[in-house]
C-alpha positions in Angstrom: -16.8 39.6 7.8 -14.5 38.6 5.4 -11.7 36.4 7.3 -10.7 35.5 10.5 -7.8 35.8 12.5 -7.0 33.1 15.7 -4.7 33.6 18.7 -3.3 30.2 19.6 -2.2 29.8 23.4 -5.9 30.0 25.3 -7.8 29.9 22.0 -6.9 27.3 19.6 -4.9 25.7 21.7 -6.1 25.9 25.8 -2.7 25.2 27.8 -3.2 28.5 29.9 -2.7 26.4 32.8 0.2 25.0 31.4 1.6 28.5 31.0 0.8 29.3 34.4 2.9 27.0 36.0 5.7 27.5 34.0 5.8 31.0 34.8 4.9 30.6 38.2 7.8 28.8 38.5 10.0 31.4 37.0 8.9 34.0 38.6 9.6 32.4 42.2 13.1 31.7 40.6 13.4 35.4 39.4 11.9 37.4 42.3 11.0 35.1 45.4 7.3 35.5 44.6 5.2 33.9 42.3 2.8 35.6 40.0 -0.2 36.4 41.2 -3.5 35.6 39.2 -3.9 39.3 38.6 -0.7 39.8 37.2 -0.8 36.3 34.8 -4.2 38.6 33.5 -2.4 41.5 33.1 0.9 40.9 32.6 1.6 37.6 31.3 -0.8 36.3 28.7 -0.4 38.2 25.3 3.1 39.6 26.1 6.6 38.9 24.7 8.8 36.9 27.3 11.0 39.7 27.0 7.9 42.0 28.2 7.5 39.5 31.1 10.6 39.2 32.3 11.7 43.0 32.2 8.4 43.4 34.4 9.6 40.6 36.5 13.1 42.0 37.2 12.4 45.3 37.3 14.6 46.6 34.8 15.0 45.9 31.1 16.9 42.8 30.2 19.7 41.9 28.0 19.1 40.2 24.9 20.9 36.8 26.4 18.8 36.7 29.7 15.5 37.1 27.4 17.0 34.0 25.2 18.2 32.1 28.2 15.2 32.3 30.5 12.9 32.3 27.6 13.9 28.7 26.0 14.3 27.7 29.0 10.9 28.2 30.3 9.4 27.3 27.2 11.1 23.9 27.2 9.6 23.3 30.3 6.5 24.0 29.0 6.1 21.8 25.9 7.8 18.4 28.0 4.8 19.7 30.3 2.2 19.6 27.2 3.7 16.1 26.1 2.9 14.4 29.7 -0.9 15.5 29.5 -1.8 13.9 26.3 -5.4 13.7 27.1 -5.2 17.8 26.9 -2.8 18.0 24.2 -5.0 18.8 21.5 -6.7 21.5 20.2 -9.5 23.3 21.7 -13.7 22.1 21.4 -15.0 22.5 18.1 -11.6 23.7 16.8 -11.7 21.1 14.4 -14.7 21.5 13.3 -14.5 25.1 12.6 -11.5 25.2 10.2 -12.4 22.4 8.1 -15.5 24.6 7.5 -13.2 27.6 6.9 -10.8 25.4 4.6 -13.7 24.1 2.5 -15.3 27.5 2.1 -11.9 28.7 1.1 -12.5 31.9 4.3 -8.8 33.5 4.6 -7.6 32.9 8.0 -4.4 32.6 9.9 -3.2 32.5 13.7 -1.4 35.8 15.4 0.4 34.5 18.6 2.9 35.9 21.0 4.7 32.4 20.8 8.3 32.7 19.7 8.8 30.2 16.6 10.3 27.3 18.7 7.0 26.7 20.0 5.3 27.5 16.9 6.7 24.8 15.2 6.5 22.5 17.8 2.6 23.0 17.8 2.7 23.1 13.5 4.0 19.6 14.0 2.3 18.3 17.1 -1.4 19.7 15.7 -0.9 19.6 12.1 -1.3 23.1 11.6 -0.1 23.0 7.7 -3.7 21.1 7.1 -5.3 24.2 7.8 -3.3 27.8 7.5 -0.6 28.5 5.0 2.3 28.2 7.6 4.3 31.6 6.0 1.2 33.3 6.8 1.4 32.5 10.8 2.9 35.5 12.5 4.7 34.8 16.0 7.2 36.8 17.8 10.1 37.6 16.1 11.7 39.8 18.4 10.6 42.7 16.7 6.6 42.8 16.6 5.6 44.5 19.6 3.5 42.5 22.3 -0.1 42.9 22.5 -1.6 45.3 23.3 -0.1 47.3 20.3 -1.8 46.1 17.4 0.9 45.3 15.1 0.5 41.8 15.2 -3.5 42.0 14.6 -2.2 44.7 11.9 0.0 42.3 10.0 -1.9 38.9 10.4 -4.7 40.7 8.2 -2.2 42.2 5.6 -0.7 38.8 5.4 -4.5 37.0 4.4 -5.1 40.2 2.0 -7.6 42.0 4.3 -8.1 45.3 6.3 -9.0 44.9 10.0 -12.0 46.4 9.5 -13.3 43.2 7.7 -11.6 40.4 10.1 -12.9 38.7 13.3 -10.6 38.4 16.2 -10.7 35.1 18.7 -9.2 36.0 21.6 -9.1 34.6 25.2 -6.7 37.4 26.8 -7.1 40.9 28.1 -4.0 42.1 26.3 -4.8 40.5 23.1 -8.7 41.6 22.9 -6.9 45.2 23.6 -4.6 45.0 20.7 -7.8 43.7 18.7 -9.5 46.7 19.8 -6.5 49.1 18.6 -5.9 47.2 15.4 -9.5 48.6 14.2 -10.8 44.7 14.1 -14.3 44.4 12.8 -15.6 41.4 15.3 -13.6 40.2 18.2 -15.0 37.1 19.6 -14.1 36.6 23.5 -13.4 32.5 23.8 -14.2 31.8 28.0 -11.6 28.8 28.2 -9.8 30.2 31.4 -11.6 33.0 32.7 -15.8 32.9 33.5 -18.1 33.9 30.9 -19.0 37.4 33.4 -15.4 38.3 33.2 -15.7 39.4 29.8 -19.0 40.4 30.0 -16.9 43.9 31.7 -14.6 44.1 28.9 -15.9 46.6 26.3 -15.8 46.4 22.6 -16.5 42.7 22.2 -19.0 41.4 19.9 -19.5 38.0 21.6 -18.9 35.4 24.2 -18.6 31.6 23.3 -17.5 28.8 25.7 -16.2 26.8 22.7 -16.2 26.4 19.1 -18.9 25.2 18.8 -20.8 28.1 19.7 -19.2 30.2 16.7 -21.1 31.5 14.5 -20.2 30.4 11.3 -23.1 33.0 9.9 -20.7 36.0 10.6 -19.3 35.0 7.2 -22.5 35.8 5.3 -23.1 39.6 5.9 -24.6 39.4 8.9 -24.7 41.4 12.2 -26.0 38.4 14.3 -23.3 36.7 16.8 -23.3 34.0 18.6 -23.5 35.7 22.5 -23.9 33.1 26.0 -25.8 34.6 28.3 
């Protein structure tokens, strides 16, 4: 593998509870009902907010409810991830990992569904400038499709000079290991930071499991087929 290609919320970054809530929250406000843990899986994690609100109303919305529900759930979200600041930080081994990337000069970059207000509010709360070219970050922009299309995999390799073929995905969600999968990714690496290591043992087409990491296998960068797997 030549490069490597992070998703942020649940990967990098684990604030999946976090998320939860806040869209819990909406949800009750939007339909009476909160989300079920099935439908967070399935429906939530991944997608747009304009894909999550259409499913959660039923009907496509306008451009100003997406805006107006969507900052205004996100704002609830990041005053959440300021008042835990014993979680605010990025994952195990993170670290770790992408000072060994930087020094061995491997192209990588980060392919969220975040929208860019909270892409620049974790570039400035994490720093992210020390360890991706920030241009080469791709977000949602209105126009990429949510995962599981794999446009965003698609253009997050382009944008490091690589075909998919040659990249490793880290991935925490369903929809985003899907859109790995469709994007013709080379490795895609399940991270277990939510969900139990045996829930991705069902999932096929991924190369490995790691709780953290520190259980990457940094040897996927020298030609080999060997990765890191918890049993």
């Amino acid at each position: 593998m030549k490069g490597i290609i992070f998703d942020f919320n649940g990967t990098l970054y684990w604030d999946s509870k976090l998320h939860y809530d806040a869209w819990r929250e909406y949800s009750a406000m939007l339909r009476e009902t909160p989300f079920t843990d099935d439908e967070m899986r399935e429906k939530m994690f991944g997608h747009t907010n304009a894909d999550i609100i259409e499913y959660l109303i039923g009907k496509k919305p306008s451009q100003e409810i997406v805006e107006k529900y969507g900052k205004e759930k996100e704002a609830v979200y990041r005053k959440r991830c300021l008042l835990n600041p014993d979680e605010f930080k990025l994952a195990p081994g993170a670290v770790e990992l992408l000072e060994y990337l930087k020094e061995n000069n491997i192209p990588r970059t980060i392919a969220t569904m975040s929208e860019w207000d909270n892409v620049e509010f974790y570039i400035k709360e994490f720093h992210l400038e020390k360890w991706f070219d920030i241009k080469k970050i791709v977000y949602s922009d209105g126009i990429i499709p949510g995962k599981p299309a794999p446009d965003i995999f698609q253009i997050a390799a382009d944008k490091i000079g690589l075909n998919t073929r040659d990249c490793i995905v880290v991935e925490d969600a369903i929809a985003g290991i899907n859109s790995a999968k469709n994007a013709g990714i080379g490795k895609i690496i399940a991270i277990a930071s939510l969900e139990p290591i045996e829930f991705y043992k069902k999932i096929d087409g991924i190369s490995g499991i790691i709780k953290d990491f520190y259980e990457f296998d940094k040897n996927l960068f020298e030609k080999t087929n060997t990765v890191s797997v918890v049993k």
